[in-house]
N, C-alpha and C positions, 0 to 999 in steps of 0.2 A: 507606435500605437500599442501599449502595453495592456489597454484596456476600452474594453468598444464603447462609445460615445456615448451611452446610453445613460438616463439619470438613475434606474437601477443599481446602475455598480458604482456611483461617485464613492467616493470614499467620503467614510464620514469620521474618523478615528486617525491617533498617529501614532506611531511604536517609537521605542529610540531604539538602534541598532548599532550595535557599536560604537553608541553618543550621536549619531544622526538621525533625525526625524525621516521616518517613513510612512508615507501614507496608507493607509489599511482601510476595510469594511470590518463595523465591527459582529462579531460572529463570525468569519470566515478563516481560514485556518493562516496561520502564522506562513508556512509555504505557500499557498496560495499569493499571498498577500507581499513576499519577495521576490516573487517571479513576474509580478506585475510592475513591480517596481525595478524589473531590470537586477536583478540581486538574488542569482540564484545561487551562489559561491556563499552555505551557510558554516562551514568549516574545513577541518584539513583532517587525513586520516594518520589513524595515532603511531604508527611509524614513520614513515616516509614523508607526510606531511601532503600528502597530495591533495589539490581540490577534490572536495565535495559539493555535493546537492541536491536538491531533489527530486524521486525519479517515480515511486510509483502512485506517491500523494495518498497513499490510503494507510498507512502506519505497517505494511510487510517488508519492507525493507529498514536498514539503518542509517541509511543516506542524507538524514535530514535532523540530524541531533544539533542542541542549542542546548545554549543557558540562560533561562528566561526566571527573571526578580529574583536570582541568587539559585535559580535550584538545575540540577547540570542534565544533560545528558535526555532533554523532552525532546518527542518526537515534534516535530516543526508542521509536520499533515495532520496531528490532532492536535496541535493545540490553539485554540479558537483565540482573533482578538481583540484585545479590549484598550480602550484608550490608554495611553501613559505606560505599557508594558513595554519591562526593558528586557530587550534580548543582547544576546552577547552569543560572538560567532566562536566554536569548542578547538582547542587542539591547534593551538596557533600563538603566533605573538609577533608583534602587538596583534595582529585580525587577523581572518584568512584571507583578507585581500593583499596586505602586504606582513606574510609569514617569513620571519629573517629564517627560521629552521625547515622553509622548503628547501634549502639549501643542500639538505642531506640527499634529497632525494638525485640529483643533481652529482653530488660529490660519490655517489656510491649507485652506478649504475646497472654494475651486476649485482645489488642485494646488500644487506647489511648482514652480517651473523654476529651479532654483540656477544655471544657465548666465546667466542674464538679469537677476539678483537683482542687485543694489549693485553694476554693474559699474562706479561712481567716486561715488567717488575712489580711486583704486590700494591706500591705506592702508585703507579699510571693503572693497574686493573681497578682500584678502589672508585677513584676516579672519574673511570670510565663506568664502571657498574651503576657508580652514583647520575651519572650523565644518562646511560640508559633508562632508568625506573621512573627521572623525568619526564623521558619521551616518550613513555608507556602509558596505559590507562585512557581511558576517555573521559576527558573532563575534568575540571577540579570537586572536592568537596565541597557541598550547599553550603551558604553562609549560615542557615540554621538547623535545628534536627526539627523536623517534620514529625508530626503527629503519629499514636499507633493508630492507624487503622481499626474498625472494628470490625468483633466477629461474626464469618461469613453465617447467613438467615440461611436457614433450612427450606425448603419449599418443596411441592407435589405437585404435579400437572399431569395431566392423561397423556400428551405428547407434548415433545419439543422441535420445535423447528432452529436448525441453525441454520444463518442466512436466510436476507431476503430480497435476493436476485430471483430473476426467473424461474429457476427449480426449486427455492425456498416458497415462494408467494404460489407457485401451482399446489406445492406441500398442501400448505398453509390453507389454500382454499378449501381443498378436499376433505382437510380434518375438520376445519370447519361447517362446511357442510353437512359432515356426518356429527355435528353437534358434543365436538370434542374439546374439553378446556385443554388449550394450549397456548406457548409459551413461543411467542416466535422473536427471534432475536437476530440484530441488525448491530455489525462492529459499525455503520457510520451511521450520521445523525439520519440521512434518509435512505426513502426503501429506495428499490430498483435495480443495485448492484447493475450491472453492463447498460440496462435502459437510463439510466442517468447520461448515459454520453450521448443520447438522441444522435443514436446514428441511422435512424430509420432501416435497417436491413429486411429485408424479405421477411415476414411471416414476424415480426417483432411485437409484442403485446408494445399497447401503450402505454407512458408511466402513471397514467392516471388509474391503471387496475393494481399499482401498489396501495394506494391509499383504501381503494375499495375492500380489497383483501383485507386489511388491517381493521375494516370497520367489519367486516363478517367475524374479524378473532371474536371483537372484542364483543360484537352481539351475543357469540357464544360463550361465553363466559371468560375468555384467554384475557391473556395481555400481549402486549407490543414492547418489546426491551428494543428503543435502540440508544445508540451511541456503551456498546456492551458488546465487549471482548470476549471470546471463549478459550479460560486459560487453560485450563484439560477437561480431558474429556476420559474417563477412567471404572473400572468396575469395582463396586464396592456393594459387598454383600452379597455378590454371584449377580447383582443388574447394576447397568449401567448409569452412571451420573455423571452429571458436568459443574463445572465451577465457573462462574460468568466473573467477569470484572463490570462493572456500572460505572461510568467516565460521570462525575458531575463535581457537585458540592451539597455535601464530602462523597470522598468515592467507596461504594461499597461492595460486597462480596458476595457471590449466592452461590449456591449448593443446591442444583437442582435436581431432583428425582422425577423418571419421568417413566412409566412403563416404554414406549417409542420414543425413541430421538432419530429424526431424519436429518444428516449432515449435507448439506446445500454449501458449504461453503466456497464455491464456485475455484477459481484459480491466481496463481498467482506470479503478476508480470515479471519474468526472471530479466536480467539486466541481461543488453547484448554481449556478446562472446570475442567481438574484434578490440583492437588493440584500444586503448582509451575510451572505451567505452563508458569506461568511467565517471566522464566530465560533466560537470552543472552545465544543463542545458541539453543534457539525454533524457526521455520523459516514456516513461509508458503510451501508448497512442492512446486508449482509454483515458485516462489520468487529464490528459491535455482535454481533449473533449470534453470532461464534466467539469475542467474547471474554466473554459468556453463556455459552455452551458448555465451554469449556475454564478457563473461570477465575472463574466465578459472579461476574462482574462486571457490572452494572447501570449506566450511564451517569449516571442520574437518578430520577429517581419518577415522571416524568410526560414520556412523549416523544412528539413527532406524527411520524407516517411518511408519505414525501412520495413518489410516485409509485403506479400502479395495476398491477394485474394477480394473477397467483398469485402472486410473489416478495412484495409488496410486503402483502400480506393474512395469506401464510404467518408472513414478518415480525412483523407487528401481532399474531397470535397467540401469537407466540413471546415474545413483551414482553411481552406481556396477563398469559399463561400465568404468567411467572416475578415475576408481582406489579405489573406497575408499570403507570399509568392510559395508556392509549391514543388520541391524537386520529388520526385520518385526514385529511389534508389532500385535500380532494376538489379542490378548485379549484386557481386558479395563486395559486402565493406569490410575492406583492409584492417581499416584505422581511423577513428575521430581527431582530427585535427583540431587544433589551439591550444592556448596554456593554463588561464585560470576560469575560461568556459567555449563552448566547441565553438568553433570559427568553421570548420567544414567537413566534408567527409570524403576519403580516399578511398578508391574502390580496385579490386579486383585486376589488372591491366592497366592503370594508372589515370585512369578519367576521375575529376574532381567537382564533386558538388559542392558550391559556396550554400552554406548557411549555418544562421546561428540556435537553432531549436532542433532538435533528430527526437521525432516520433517512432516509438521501436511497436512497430503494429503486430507482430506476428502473436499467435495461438499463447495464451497462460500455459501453466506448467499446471496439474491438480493438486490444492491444496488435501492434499489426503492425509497428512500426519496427524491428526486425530483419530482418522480411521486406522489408519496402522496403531496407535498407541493400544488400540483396543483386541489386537489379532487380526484383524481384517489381512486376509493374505491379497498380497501386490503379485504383479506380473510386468515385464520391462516392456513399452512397448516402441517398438523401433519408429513406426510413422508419429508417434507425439512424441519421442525421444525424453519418456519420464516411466515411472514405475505406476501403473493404475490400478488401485483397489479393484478385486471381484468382485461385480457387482452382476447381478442378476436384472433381466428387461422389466423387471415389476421394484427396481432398486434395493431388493432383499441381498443384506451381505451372511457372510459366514455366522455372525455373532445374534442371536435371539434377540429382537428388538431393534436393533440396528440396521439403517438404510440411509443410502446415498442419492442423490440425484444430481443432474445438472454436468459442468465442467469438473465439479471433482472427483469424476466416475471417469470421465471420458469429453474428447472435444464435444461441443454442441453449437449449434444457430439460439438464437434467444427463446424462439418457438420452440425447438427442443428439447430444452432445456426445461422449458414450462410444462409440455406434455409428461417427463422425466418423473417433476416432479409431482403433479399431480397424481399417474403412476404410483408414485413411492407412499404418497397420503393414502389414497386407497389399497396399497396392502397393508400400511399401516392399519386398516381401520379393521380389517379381516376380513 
């Protein structure tokens, strides 16, 4: 059941994938649309050749790179799709489902050090160097050269919102309110950021007060940037500025100046820590939920979800609920079991859960590196086991102008997170 019965999700598009027709929705992201179809194995990683996949669905990881109508190395969770698009799985030969050069991985158990390999006779090092630089790199060369881009538009806004999850859209209200042109901006096509997984938690705004927020920007004169990257974020002139990427056709570049920018950009699912965690068929618990939500897509038939709490139980319901058998990993995971995608999970004292999907539920990591690029001083903290921006209770950081809110300050509940940000708009406003 890779996709619930619903006439919403039929597919109405097909890709070729390695010269096989796949069936897709089109507009929906190219990962999405392989894990439905049982095909989560989108490549092999550029050493060892091990499987790959996709894991957080939202373009923070690189788990999901492809070569789609000749051009190499697209992220697979944004790239939307369209009838007759041919993908091609990276870093493998002939596929990654059957790579003759996983082999290495296999023949060289403790590690490869090609620096130190066959260094003579000068004729076997040549050789070998040459063998090496093939198995390097991600991807081949595009069949064509691609266009220059143009240069990035200047622009001015009274604030900017990045992110619009719960502590972006609280922002977002509150400058609005206070009748502020701003600039709020969204890396995926919709708002909602964690409300997109409709996990219903305690105190959770509904997704329907994304849209509303977005119609209060724009009464006040703002706009709404989504499907729009933020590629730095940096001071220039002694205030601050960012440089947004615009995903469309053609793609473009802005250079936004803004007296406030409040950084929302909530967290970031780090991949689990036990042995093969690696494997297609490992998934952010969010990541699975929004693509359940939005696209009746099911990973598998049988998935264990791996960390504790209300997220992580809300989760397990949500799976439960839309058909598919549920393990709860209560202890610590060893090890992800199977070859070219997880077949189960090995835990702690040797008890084994069968399944083919591992939802990894526990707490983001906070995307702060923006904030850091700007001085914002960090502090380690031991219960999130990440370094958290100084953030002040009214989200004011060290840097004039600049404010956080939300998960990339600190853990939150989704109400939190909103209260955070709305906080943060209101010092914004003075």
């Amino acid at each position: 059941m890779p996709r619930l019965p619903d006439p919403r999700f039929a597919p109405d598009c097909a890709l070729l994938v390695d010269g096989r027709a796949v069936p897709a929705r089109h507009g929906e992201s190219l990962a999405v649309a392989l894990v439905a179809a049982g095909r989560p194995l989108l490549s092999r990683s550029y050493k060892y050749h091990r499987p790959r996949g996709p894991y957080c669905l939202a373009g923070n990881c690189g788990s999901c790179l492809v070569r789609v109508d000749g051009v190499p190395n697209l992220r697979a969770c944004e790239t939307p799709c369209r009838d007759g698009m041919r993908v091609e799985t990276q870093n493998a030969w002939p596929s990654a489902a059957h790579d003759a050069l996983g082999a290495i991985d296999w023949l060289a158990p403790g590690g490869l050090d090609v620096h130190h390999m066959l260094t003579r006779p000068a004729l076997v090092n040549r050789v070998m160097v040459g063998v090496s630089r093939r198995l390097a790199g991600l991807g081949r060369l595009p069949d064509s050269a691609g266009s220059e881009p143009p240069p990035a538009t200047e622009e001015r806004f009274d604030a900017l919102v990045l992110g619009a999850g719960p502590a972006g859209l609280g922002a977002a209200e509150a400058l609005a309110r206070g009748a502020r042109r701003l600039l709020l901006v969204e890396r995926a096509e919709r708002l909602g950021g964690r409300l997109r997984a409709r996990l219903d938690l305690p105190g959770d705004p509904d997704l329907s007060w994304a849209e509303e927020v977005a119609s209060a920007v724009e009464r006040a004169g703002g706009e709404v940037a989504r499907s729009t990257a933020l590629a730095g974020l940096f001071t220039d002139g002694g205030t601050p500025a960012c440089l947004l990427l615009a995903r469309g056709a053609p793609e473009r570049a802005r250079l936004v100046r803004a007296a406030h920018i409040v950084v929302c950009t909530g967290g970031v699912s780090s991949p689990p820590a036990f042995e093969s965690g690696d494997l297609p068929g490992v998934f952010a618990g969010r990541a699975l939920a929004v693509a359940l939500t939005e696209h009746g897509v099911l990973a598998g038939r049988r998935a264990a979800v791996v960390g504790e709490g209300p997220e992580a139980e809300a989760l397990a319901d949500r799976l439960r609920g839309a058909g598919m058998a549920v393990e709860s990993a209560r202890g610590e995971v060893a090890r992800a079991l199977g070859r070219l995608r997880v077949r189960g999970l090995l835990l702690r004292g040797g008890e084994r859960l069968e399944c083919d999907s591992v939802a990894e539920a526990r707490p983001p990591v906070p995307a702060a590196e923006a904030l850091r690029a700007l001085g914002v001083p960090v502090r380690w903290d031991e219960a999130a086991g990440a370094f958290l921006p100084e953030v002040d209770p009214s989200g004011r950081t060290a840097v004039p102008g600049l404010f956080a809110a939300g998960e990339v300050a600190r853990a939150a509940t989704g109400a939190e997170a909103a209260d955070g940000g709305r906080r943060a708009g209101e010092a914004a406003l003075g």
